[in-house]
C-alpha positions as CSV (number, residue, x, y, z in Angstrom):
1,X,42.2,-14.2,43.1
2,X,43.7,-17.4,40.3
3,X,39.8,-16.5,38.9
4,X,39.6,-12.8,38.3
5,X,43.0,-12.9,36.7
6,X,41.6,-16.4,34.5
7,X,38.2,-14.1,33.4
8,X,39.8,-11.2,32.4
9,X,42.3,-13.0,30.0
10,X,39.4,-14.3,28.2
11,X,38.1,-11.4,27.4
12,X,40.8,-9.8,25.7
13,X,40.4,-12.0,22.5
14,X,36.1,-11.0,22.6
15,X,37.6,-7.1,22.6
16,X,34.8,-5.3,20.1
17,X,32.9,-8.1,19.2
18,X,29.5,-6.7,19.8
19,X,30.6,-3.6,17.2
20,X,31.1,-6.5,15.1
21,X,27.6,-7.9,15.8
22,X,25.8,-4.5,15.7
23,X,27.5,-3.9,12.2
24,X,26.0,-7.2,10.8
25,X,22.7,-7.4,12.8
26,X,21.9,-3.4,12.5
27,X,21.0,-3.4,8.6
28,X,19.1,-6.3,8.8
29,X,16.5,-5.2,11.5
30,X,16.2,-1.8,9.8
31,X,15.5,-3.8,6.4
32,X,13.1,-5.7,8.1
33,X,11.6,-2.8,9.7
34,X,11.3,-1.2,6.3
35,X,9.9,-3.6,5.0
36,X,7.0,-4.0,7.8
37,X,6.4,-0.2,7.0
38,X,6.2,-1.0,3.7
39,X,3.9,-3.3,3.5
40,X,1.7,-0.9,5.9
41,X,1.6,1.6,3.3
42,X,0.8,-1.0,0.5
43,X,-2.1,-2.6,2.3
44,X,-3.4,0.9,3.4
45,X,-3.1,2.3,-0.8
46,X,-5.1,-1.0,-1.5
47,X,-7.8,0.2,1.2
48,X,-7.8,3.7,-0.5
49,X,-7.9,2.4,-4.1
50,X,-10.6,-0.1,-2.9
51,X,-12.6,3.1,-1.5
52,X,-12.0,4.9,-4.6
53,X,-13.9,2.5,-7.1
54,X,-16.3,1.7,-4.9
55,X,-17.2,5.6,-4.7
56,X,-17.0,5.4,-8.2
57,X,-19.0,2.6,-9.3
58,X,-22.2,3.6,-6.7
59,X,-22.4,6.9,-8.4
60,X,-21.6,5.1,-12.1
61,X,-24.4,2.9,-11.2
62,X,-27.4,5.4,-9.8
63,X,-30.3,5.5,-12.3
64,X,-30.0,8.4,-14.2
65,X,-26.0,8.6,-14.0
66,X,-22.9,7.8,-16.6
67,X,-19.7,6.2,-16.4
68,X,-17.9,9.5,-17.0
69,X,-19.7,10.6,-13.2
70,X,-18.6,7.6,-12.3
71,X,-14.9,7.4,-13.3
72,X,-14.7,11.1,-12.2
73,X,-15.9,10.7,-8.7
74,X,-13.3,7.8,-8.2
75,X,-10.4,10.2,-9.5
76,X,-11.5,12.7,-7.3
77,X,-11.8,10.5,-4.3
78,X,-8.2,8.5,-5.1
79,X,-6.6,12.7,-5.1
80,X,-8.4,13.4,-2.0
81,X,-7.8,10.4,0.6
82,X,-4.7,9.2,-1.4
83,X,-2.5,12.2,-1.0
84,X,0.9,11.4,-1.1
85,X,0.5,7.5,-0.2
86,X,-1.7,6.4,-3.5
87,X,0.3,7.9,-6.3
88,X,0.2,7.9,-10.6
89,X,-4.1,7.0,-10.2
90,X,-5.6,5.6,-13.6
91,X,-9.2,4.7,-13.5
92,X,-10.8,2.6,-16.1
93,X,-14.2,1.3,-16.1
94,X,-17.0,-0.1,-18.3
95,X,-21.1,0.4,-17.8
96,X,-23.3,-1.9,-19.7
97,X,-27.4,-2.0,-19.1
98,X,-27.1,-4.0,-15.8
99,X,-23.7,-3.6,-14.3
100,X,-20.7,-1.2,-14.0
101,X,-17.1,-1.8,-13.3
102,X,-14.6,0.4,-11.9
103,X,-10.4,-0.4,-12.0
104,X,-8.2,2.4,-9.8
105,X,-4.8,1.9,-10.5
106,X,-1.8,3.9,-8.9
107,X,1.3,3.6,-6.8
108,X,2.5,3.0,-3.6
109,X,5.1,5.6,-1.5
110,X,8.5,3.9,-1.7
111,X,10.1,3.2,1.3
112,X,12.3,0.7,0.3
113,X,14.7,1.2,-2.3
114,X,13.8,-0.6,-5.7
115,X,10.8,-2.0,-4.3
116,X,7.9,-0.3,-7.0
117,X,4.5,-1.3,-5.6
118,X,1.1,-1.5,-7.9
119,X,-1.9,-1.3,-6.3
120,X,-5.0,-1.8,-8.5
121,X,-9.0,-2.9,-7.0
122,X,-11.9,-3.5,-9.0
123,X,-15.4,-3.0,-8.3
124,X,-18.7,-3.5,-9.5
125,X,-21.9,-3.1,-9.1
126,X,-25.9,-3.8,-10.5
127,X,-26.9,-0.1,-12.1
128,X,-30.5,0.9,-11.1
129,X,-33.1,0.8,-13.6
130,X,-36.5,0.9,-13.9
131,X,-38.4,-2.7,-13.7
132,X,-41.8,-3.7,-14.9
């Protein structure tokens, strides 16, 4: 009997003490959930600007093509699979007599406050010719 009465007399001073925890320990998985979200959606805009200048720099580089086609084709591609998670696209590029070179630029979505991800992929690639 000396022991329930002993237990329950600790407790009293504990009284709360896991609001307390859950208070402090609350914001700091949901940051770090965030955060793994976060840099889901960053690595997955990569992928989709990746995708982009590739598209871009095979039709840049077919034999009887220009780096206009080219740069178009990778804009279109970024709008279409991007949607809402590859934002603010820019693509650059540069086509010489061998090679062309595709940059997609944009945005990631923002999950976390203040956190303003740039994505940006390059890719090139040999353009076709004609060889004797």
């Amino acid at each position: 009997m000396e022991r329930a009465r002993d237990s329950s007399r600790l407790g009293r001073g504990e009284r709360g003490s896991s609001s307390v925890e859950m208070v402090i320990a609350l914001p700091l998985v949901l940051t770090v959930l965030f955060l793994a979200v976060q840099a889901g959606m960053w690595f997955y805009a990569r992928s989709i600007a990746l995708a982009a200048a590739q598209s871009g720099a095979r039709t840049s580089s077919m034999l009887n093509s220009t780096l206009q086609a080219g740069l178009a084709d990778a804009q279109s591609f970024a709008a279409e699979a991007g949607g809402t998670t590859l934002t603010g696209v820019t693509v650059t590029g540069d086509r010489s007599a061998t090679s062309t070179t595709l940059t997609v630029t944009g945005h990631t979505v923002r999950l976390v406050p203040f956190m303003d991800l740039t994505v940006s992929q390059v890719a090139t690639l040999p353009v076709e010719r004609y060889t004797r």
